[in-house]
C-alpha positions as CSV (number, residue, x, y, z in Angstrom):
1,X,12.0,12.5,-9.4
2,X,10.6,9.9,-6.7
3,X,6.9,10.2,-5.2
4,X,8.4,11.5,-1.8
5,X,11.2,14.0,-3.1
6,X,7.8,15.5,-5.6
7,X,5.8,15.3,-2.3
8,X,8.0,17.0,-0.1
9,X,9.0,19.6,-3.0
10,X,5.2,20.3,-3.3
11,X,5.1,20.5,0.9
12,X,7.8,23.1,0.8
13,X,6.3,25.1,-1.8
14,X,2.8,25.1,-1.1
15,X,4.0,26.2,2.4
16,X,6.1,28.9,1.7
17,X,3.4,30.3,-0.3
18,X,0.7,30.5,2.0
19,X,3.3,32.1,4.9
20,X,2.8,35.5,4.8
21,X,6.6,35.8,5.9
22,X,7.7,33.6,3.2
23,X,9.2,35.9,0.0
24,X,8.8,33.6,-3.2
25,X,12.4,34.1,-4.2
26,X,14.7,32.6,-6.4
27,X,16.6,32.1,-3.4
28,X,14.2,30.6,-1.3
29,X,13.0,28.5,-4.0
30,X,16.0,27.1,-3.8
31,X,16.7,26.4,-0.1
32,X,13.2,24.5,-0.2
33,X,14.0,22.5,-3.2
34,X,17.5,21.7,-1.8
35,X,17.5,22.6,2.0
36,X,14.8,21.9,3.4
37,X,14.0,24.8,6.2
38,X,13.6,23.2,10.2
39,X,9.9,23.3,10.1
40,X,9.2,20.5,7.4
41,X,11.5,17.9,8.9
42,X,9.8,15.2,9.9
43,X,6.7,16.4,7.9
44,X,5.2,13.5,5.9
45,X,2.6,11.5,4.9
46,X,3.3,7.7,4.6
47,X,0.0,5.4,5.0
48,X,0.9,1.8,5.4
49,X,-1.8,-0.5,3.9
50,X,-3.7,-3.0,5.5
51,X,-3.5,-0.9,8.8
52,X,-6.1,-0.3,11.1
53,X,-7.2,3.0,12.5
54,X,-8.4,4.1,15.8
55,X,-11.5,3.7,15.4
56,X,-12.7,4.6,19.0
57,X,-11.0,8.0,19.2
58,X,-13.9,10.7,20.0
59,X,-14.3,13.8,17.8
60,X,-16.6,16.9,17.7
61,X,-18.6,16.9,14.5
62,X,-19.7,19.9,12.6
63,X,-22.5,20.4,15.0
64,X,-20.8,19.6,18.1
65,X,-21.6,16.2,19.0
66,X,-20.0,13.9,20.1
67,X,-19.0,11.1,17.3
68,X,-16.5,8.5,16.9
69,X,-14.2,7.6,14.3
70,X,-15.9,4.0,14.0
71,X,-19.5,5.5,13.4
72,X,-19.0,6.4,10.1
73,X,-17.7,2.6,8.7
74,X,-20.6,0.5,10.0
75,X,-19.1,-3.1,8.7
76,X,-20.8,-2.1,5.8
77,X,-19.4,1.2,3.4
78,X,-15.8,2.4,2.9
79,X,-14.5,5.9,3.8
80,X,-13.0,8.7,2.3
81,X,-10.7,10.2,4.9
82,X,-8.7,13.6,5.0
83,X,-6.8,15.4,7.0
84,X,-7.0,19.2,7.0
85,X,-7.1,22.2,9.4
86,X,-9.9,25.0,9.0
87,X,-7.9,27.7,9.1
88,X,-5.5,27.0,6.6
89,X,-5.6,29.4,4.0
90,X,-4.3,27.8,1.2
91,X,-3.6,24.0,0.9
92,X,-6.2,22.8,2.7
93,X,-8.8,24.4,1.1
94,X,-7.6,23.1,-2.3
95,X,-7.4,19.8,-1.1
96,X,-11.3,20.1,-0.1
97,X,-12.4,21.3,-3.6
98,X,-10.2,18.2,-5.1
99,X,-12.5,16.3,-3.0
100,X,-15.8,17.6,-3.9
101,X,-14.7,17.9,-7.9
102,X,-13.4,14.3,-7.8
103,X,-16.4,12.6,-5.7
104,X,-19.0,14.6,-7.9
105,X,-17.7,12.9,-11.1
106,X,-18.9,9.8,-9.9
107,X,-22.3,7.9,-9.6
108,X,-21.7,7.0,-6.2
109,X,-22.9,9.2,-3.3
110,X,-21.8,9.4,-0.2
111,X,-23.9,8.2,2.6
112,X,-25.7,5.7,0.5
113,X,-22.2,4.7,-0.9
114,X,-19.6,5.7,1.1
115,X,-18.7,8.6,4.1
116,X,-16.5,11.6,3.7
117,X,-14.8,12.4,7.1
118,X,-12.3,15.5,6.9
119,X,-10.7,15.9,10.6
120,X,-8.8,19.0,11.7
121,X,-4.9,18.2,13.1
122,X,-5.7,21.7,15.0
123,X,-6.9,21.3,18.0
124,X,-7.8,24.7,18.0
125,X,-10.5,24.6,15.4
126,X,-14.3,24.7,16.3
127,X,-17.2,22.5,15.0
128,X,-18.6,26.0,14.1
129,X,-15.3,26.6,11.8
130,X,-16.2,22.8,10.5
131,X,-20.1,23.9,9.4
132,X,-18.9,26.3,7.3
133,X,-16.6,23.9,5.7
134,X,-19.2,21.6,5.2
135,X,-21.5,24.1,3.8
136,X,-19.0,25.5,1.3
137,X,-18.2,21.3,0.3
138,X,-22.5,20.8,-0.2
139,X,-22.9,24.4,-1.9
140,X,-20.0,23.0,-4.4
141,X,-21.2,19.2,-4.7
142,X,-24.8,20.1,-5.4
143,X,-26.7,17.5,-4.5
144,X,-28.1,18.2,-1.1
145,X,-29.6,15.1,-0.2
146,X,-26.0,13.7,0.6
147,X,-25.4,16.1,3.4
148,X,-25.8,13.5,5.6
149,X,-22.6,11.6,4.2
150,X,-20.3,14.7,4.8
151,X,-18.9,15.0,8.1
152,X,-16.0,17.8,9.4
153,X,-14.6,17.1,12.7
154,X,-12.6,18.7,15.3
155,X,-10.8,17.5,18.6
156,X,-8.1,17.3,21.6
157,X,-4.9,16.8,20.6
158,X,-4.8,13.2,21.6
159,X,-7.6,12.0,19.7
160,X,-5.3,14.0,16.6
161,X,-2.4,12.2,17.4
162,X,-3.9,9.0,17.4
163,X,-5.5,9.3,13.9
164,X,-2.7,10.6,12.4
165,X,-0.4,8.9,13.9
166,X,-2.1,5.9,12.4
167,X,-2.3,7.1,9.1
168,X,2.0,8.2,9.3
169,X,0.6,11.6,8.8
170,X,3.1,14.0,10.4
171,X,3.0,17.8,10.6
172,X,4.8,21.0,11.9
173,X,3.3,24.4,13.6
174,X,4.9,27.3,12.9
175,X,3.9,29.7,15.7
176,X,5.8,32.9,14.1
177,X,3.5,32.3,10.8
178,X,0.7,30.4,12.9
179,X,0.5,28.1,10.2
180,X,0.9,24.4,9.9
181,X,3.3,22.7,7.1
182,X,1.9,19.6,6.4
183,X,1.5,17.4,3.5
184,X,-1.9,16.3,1.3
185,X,-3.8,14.2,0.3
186,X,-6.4,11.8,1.5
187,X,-7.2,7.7,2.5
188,X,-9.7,5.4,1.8
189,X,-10.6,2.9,4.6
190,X,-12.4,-0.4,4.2
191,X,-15.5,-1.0,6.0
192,X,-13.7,-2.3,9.5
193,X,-11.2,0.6,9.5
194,X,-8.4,-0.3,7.6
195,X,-6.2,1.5,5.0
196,X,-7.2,0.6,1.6
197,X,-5.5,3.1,-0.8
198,X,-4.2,6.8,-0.2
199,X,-3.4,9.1,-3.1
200,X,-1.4,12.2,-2.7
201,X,-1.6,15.8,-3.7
202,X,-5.0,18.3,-4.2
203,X,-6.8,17.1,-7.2
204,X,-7.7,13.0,-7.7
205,X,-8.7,11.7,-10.8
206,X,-11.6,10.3,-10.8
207,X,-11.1,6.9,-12.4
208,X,-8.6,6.4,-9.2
209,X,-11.2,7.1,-6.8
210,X,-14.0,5.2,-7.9
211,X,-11.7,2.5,-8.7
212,X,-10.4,3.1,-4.7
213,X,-13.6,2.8,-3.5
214,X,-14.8,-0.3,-5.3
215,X,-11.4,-1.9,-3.9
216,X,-12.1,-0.4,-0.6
217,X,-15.6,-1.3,-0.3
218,X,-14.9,-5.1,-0.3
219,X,-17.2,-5.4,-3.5
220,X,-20.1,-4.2,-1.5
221,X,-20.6,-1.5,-4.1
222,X,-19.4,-1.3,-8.0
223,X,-21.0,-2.3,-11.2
224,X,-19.7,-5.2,-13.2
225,X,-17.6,-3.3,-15.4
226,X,-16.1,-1.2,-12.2
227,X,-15.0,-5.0,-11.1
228,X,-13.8,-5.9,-14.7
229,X,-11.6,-2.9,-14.7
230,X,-10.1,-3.5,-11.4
231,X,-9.0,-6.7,-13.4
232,X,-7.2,-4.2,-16.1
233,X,-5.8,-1.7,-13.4
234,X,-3.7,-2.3,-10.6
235,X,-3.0,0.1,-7.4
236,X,0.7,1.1,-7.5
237,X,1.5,1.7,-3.3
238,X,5.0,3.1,-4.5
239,X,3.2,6.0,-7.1
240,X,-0.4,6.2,-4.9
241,X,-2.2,5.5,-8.3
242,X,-4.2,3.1,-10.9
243,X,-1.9,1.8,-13.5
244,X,-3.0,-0.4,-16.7
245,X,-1.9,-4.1,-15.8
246,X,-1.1,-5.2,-19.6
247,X,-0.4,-8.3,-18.7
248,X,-3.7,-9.2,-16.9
249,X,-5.2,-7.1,-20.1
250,X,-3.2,-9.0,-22.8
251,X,-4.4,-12.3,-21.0
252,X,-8.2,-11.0,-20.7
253,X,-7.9,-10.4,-24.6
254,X,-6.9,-14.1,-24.6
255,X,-9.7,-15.3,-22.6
256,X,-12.4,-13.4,-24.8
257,X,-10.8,-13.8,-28.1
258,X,-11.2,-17.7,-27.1
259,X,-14.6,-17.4,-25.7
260,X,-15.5,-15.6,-29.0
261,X,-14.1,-18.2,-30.9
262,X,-15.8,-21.2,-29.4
263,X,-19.0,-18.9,-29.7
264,X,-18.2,-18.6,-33.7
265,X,-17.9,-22.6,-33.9
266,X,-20.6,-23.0,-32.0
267,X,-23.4,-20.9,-33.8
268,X,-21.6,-22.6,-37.1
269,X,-21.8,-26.4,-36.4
270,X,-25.7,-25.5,-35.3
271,X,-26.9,-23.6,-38.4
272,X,-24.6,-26.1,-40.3
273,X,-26.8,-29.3,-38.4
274,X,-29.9,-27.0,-39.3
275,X,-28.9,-26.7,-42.8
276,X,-28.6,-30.5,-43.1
277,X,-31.6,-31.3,-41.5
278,X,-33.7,-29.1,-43.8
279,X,-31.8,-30.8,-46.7
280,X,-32.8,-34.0,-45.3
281,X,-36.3,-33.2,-44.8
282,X,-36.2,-31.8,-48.8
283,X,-35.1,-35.1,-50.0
284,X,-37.4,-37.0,-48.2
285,X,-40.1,-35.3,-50.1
């Protein structure tokens, strides 16, 4: 089954879960898996990379002021970007707790490291609906001093449009349901705004991420070993993950089986000169 056809399938049924006119039946299991029902067409979520966002569209952040998309890059750190609505009751809020769980296997925090921006696609949402987002995220991240790399925003519909329209996130409102179908997952940006990686569904491994971000980040941030792996694992645009590159690996093996071999000779030929010279010295005496 392709990436899109496991996408959409997951879209249909996440949906038709949370709809509290939806009946999980064999029945309409099987129009969603087959038929899609009129709200989900045109419902995707296609990131092209190398794109820039708008990075000038205004927002409302968690405690109503007024931000931009751009303040949270800098030049200088990458940004883990979502796109969510606060009243979903379902999806959404799994796709926030993949987030948190993800992010807090790593070493990295953000706001020294990078910026997590989560921005509503309904324009109805408050920034007091987006504080208590963010204070459910920090209560599950546990470790406070990071608050200030969290940010929730909410806006008009055409600063939503813009962003998402950037990021080929597309979505449907379903008014007798008054929910949204929409797709998930989340995109990293690089520190002047452009798509970096995107990986798809509610729960990221962590390898992928921190992997994303050292990619994303330009090689701003990252240890030596997070850049040597990047040399072993590739980004796959067609799956949205991290994939062992063997043949990079089998020629890395090459390279260090070489370097350990000229090492060998090397510390050989100097205690074999050593040896002689204290031989020499011996028979001298």
């Amino acid at each position: 089954m392709s990436v899109n056809r496991k996408l959409g399938l997951a879209v249909v049924l996440l949906f038709l879960a949370a709809s509290s006119r939806a009946q999980m039946t064999p029945d309409n299991v099987g129009q969603a898996a087959s038929g899609a029902p009129k709200i989900l067409n045109g419902v995707s979520f296609r990131p092209e990379l190398n794109r820039p966002m708008p990075l000038a569209t205004q927002f409302k952040d968690e405690a109503g002021r007024d931000v931009r998309l751009g303040d949270y890059l800098h030049g200088q750190k990458p940004v883990v970007l979502a796109f969510v609505y606060y009243g979903c009751p379902m999806m959404c809020t799994q796709l926030e707790q993949g987030v948190v769980g993800a992010l807090r296997m790593l070493s990295f925090n953000p706001g020294r490291d990078y910026e997590v921006v989560f921005v509503s696609f309904d324009e109805r949402d408050t920034p007091a609906m987006a504080a208590e987002k963010k204070s459910r995220a920090m209560s599950k991240f546990h470790r406070p001093e990071t608050a200030a790399g969290w940010h929730f925003l909410s806006g008009r519909r055409e600063s939503i449009t813009a962003v998402t329209d950037a990021a080929n996130f597309h979505f449907n409102f379903d008014p007798k349901s008054n929910l949204f179908a929409h797709a998930s997952g989340l995109v990293l940006l690089t520190p002047d705004g452009r798509i970096s990686r995107y990986f798809y569904g509610v729960e990221f491994p962590a390898r992928d991420l921190r992997l994303g971000l050292v990619d994303a980040s330009l090689g701003k941030i990252g240890s030596p070993v997070d850049h040597l792996l990047l040399y072993c694992y590739q980004y796959d645009p067609t799956t949205a993950r991290y994939s062992a590159a063997i043949l990079d690996i089998v020629r890395l093996g090459g390279v260090m089986t070489i370097a350990a071999m000229i090492v060998a000779f090397l510390v050989f030929r100097r205690r074999e000169r050593a040896a002689a010279h204290v031989n020499l010295h011996q028979g001298a005496h």
